[in-house]
N, C-alpha and C positions, 0 to 999 in steps of 0.2 A: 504494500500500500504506500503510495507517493504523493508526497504533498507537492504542490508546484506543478511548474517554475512561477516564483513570484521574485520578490525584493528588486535589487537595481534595472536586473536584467528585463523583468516585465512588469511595471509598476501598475499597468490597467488590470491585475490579478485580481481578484473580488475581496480576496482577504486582506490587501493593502488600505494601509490607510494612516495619514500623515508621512509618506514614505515608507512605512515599515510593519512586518508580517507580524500582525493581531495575533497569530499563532508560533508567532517566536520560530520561522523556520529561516534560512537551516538554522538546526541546532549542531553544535561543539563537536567536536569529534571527543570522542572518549576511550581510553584502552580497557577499561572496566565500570563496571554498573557501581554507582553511590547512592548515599544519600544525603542531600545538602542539610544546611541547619533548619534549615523550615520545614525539613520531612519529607520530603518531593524528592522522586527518583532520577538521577542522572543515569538513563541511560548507556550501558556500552554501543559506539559506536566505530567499527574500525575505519582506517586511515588506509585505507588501500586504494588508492587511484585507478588500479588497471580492472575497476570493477562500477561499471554505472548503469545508467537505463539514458535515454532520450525521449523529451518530451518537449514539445512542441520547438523542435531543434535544439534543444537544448541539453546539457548532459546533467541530470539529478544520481548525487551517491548517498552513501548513508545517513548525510545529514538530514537528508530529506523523506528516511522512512518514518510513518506513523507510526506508533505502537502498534503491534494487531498480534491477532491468534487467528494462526494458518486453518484451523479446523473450525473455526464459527465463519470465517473466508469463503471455507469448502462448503459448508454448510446450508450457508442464508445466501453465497453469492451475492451478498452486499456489504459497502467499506463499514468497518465495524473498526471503530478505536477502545482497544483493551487495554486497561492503564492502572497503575497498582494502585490500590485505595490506600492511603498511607495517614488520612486522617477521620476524625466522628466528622468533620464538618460536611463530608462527604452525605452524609447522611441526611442532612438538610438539605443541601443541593438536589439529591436524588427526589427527596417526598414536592421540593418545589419544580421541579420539573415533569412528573407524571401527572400534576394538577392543574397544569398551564392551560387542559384547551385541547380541543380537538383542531387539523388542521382546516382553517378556512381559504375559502376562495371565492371570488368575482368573474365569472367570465362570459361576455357578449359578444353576440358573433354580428360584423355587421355588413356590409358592401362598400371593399373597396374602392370605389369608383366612387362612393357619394361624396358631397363633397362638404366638408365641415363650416365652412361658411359660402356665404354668395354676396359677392360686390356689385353693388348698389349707388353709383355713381360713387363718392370721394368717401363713404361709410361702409364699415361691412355690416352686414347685417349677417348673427350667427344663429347656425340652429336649436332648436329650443330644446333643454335640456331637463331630462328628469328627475329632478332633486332626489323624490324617494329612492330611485332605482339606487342613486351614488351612495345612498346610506342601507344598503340593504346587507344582513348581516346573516351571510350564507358557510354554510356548515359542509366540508371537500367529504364525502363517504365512498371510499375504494369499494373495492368490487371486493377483494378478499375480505375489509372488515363486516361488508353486508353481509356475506354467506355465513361467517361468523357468528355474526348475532340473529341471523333466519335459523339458524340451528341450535341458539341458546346457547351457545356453549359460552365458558366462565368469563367474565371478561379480566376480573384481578380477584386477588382474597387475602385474605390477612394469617399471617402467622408470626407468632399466638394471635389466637380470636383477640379482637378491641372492642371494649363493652364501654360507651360513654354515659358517665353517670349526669345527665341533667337536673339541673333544682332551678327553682321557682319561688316567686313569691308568694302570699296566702290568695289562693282564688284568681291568680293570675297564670297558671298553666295553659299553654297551647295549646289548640283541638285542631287536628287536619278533618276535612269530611268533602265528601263528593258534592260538589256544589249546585247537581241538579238533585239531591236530596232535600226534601220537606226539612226547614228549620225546626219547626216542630218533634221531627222526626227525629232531631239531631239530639235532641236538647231533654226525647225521653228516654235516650237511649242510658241500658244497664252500667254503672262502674264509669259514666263521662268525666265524671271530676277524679277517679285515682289515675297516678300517676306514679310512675318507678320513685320518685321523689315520697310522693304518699305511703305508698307499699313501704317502703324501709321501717316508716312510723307503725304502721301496720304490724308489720313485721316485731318492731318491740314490744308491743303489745301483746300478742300472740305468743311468742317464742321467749324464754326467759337469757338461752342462749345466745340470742341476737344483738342483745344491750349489750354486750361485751366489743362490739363493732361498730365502727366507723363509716363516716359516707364519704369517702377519701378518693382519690387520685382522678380528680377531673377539674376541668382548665376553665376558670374564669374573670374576666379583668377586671383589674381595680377599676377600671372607667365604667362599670357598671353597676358603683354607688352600694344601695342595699344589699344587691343581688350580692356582691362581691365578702361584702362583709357576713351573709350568710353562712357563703362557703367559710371561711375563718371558722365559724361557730361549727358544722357538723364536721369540721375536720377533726377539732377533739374531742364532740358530745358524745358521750354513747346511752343508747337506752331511751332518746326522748320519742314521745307519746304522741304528741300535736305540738302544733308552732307554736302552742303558750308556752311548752318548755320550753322548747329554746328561745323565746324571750323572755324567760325567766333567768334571775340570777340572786340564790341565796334568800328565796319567797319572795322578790322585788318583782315585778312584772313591767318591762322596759316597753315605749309606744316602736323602738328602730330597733335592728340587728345590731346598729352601726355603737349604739348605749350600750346594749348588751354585750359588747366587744369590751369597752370600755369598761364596763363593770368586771368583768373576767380577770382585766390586765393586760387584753392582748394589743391593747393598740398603745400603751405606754410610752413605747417606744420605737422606732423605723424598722421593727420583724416584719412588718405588714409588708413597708415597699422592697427591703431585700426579698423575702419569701414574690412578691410580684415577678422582680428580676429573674428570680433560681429559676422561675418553672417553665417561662419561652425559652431561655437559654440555651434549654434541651431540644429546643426545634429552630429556632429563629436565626436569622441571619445577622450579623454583625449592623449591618445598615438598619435592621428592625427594633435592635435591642438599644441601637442609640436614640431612634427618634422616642422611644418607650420610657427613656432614663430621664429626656430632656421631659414628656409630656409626665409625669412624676415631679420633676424640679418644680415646671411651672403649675400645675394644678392642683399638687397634693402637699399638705405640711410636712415638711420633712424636717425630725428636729435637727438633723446632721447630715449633711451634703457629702462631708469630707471620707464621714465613717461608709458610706453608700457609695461613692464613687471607687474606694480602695476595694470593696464585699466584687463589684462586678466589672472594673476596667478592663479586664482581659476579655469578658466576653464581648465589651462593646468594641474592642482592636484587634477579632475576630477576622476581619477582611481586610484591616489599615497596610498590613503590605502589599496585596496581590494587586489593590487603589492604587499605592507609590508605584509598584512594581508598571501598572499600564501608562502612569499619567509620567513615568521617565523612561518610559520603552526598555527598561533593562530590569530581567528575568533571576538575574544573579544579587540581588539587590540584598543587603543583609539589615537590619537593624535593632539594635538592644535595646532592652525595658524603658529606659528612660524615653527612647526616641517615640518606641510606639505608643507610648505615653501624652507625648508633648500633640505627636500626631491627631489621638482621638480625642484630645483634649481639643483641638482648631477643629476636628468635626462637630465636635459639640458644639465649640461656639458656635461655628456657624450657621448650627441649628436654631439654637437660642438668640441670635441675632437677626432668623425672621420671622421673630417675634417680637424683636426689639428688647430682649433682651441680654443681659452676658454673663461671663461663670461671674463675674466681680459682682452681679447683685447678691450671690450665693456664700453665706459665710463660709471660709474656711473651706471653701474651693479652688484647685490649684488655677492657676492661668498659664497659658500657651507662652513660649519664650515671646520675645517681645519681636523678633524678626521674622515668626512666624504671622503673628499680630497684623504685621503691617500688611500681610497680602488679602488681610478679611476687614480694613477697617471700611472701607468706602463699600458696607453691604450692602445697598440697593445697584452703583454702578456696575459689581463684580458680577451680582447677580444676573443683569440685564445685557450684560457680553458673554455669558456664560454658552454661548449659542453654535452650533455647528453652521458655518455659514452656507458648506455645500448642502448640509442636510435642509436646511432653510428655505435655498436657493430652488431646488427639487418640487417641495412642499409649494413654493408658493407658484411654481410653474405649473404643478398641476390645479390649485387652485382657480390660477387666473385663465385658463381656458373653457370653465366653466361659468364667469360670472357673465350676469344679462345685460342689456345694457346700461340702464339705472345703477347698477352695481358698478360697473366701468366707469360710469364718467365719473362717481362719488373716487374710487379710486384713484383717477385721473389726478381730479382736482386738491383731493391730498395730497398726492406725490408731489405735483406742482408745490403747492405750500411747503412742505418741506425741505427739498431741493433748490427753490430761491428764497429761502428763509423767510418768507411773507408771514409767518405767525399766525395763519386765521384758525377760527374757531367755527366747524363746521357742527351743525342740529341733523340727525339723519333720523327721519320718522316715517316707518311703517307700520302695520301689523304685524302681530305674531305667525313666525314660520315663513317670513315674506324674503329672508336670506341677511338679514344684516349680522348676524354672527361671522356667519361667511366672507364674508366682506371685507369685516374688522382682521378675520384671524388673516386673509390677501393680504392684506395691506401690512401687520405686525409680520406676518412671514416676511416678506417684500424689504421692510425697513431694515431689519435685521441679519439678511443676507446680504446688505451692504454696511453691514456692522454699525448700523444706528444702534444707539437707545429706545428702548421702548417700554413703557411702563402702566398694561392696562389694567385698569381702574371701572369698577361699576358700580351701583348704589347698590346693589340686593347680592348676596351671596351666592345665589343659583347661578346669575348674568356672571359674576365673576369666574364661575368654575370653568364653563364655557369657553373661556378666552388662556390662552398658553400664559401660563405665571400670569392670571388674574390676582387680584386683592380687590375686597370692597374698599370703598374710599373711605370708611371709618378706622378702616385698618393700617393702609398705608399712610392717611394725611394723619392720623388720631383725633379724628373728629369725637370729643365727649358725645358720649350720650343723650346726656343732658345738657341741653344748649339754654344759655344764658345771654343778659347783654355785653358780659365781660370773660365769656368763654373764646378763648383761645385752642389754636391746635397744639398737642404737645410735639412736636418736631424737634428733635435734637439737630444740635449743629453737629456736622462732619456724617449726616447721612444719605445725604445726595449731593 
């Protein structure tokens, strides 16, 4: 199996990109197989020249073999990359990648002879285009996986069996039911209110040997308030009866889960958000466990930042080399505790600063060296060139052959403005679904693929999500809430 020819020799290779192979090929010649300090196998590669292949005139030797196993080769007669699993992280990777999705596809067949526009003295005039069609969101089924499933057979399965324990609040359990069924119908039916949740309480009641057990190892987030602080409670209860017990503590009967924590002891202290930390950890990605640490700083009381950041740094610096390793094109890249340290400490910030916040609100939080500092302090500009300009450039080439002409000239007449710095301020009023989303995102494509600034802005949350790196404008300008005669925006200096 041969990767290539890419790098100097044919840079239009689909894996190149900024000059150089996203796949790190060739790799090094080697007289024997290692293992570097990151854990990652260096292949043996011998140095024998008078042994290659040709590919598209080209000579590729060992540098350029894939990993593989000759007999799943023979097998499947498809390129299959075999590669030593050398870490747990591997494990994450694997379960986020069989849940991605089935393969999609778009395809229209139409006649080449037609022709995409028709001129019309000095204007074209183009042909009318199907909005819904361009957003239709179609699902590719091979031919082998159909007969597959025409025949039942298994599609995955779990080993060991995985039994998820769900809980609930009192009278707020989910009901699935066939929707062409009688409400009626629904609402007499036998045992509608117990639930595996219920059954356990059941269970204690019934069974004298059942109180001796736990309603333990199932996954729920502290951003889900009561719910969360629940789970806390039947992780160490045993034995209770009905929800009064466990909002019972010591004959006291608490109105929240969240008291009844508190009366226990168990929120005294920051257990609550390290135990948060401990339990994605075992699934999440590096990039998951930061944005998780940051949405903890900022929403939840943490009495000690500093005790919390030392409990889980290492899983949040999870991925911080493989990030250096892509963003300096070099594979050999080594770095020790401190470095990976300073590193996830600048992702963090970074995080925390679009929110407008920084680890320095945070007591007794470390800070980023100071020359790392300097490449995150201007966060709205870094943010807004953060932008692939080819990928941009693409995006908005296929946007703008699509828009009508209303859309066009609104386009037109922005660019114009911007490009002779005329400054105006353009009102675009349609209805809903009439294309101005569309429009906007041309245009921010467009601006951006010649490396503008751009920074869009809507009143409602929904509009904002809409638009590539939207913010409401309560967010980015800090428009108070509450608006007064002597209300000001809070805008810090040095953030645009």
């Amino acid at each position: 199996m041969i990767h290539g020819p890419c790098g100097d020799s044919r840079k239009s290779s689909p894996c190149m990109e900024k000059g150089k192979c996203t796949k790190n090929f060739p790799k090094p010649f080697a007289q024997e197989t290692s293992i570097d300090k990151s854990g990652f196998v260096i292949y043996r590669r011998r140095d024998d020249g008078s042994k290659f292949v040709e590919k598209c005139a080209m000579k590729l030797d060992n540098r350029n073999v894939v990993p593989h196993n000759l007999s799943l080769l023979r097998k499947y007669k498809a390129h299959i990359n075999v590669e030593w699993c050398c870490k747990t992280s591997a494990i994450k990777y694997l379960f986020k990648y069989i849940t991605k999705g089935v393969d999609k596809a778009t395809i229209a067949i139409e006649n080449s002879k037609k022709e995409s526009k028709k001129i019309s003295g000095d204007k074209s005039e183009k042909q009318p285009i199907n909005e819904i069609n361009e957003y239709l969101d179609c699902r590719f089924l091979s031919a082998c996986e159909a007969a597959w499933r025409l025949f039942g057979f298994p599609v995955h399965y779990n080993e060991p069996a995985v039994i998820k324990l769900t809980i609930h609040l009192p009278g707020q359990h989910r009901l699935m039911f066939d929707g062409k069924t009688d409400l009626r119908t629904i609402l007499s039916t036998e045992d509608i209110e117990r639930t595996m949740f219920t059954a356990w309480m059941e269970a204690n009641v019934l069974y004298e040997e059942a109180r001796s057990l736990t309603f333990v190892e199932f996954p729920t987030s502290p951003a889900a308030g009561e719910l969360y602080y629940l789970r806390i409670l039947v992780n160490i209860l045993r034995g209770p009866t009905s929800f009064k017990d466990i909002y019972s503590v010591g004959g006291v009967t608490y109105e929240k889960f969240q008291q009844a924590c508190y009366a226990r002891g168990l929120l005294d202290d920051d257990k609550e958000w390290h135990d948060a930390l401990d339990e994605p950890s075992q699934w999440a990605s590096g990039s998951q466990m930061r944005k998780l640490f940051v949405t903890i700083l900022l929403y939840c009381q943490v009495a000690d930042p500093l005790s919390l950041w030392k409990h889980v740094w290492k899983h949040l610096a999870e991925d911080i080399l493989y990030k250096k390793e892509k963003e300096q094109t070099f594979t050999a890249l080594n770095l020790n505790e401190a470095q990976l340290q300073q590193y996830t400490l600048m992702e963090v910030e970074k995080l925390l600063k679009q929110n407008d916040k920084s680890l320095a609100d945070f007591a007794g939080m470390p800070l980023p060296d100071k020359t790392i500092l300097r490449d995150i302090n201007n966060t709205v500009l870094r943010q807004e060139l953060n932008f692939d300009k080819d990928k941009e450039k693409k995006e908005h080439d296929r946007m703008f052959d699509l828009l009508n002409v209303d859309q066009e000239n609104v386009y037109v007449a922005v660019l114009e403005s911007v490009e002779k710095k005329l400054g105006k301020l353009f009102f675009v009023y349609g209805p809903g679904g009439t294309g101005k989303t569309f429009m906007y995102k041309t245009i921010i494509a467009k601006l951006r693929s010649i490396g503008k600034v751009v920074i869009p802005v809507a009143s409602a949350g929904i509009a904002a999500l809409l638009l590539p790196g939207g913010r409401t404008a309560h967010s980015r300008f800090k428009i108070p809430l509450s608006v007064g005669e002597e209300t000001i925006c809070d805008i810090k200096g040095g953030l645009c």
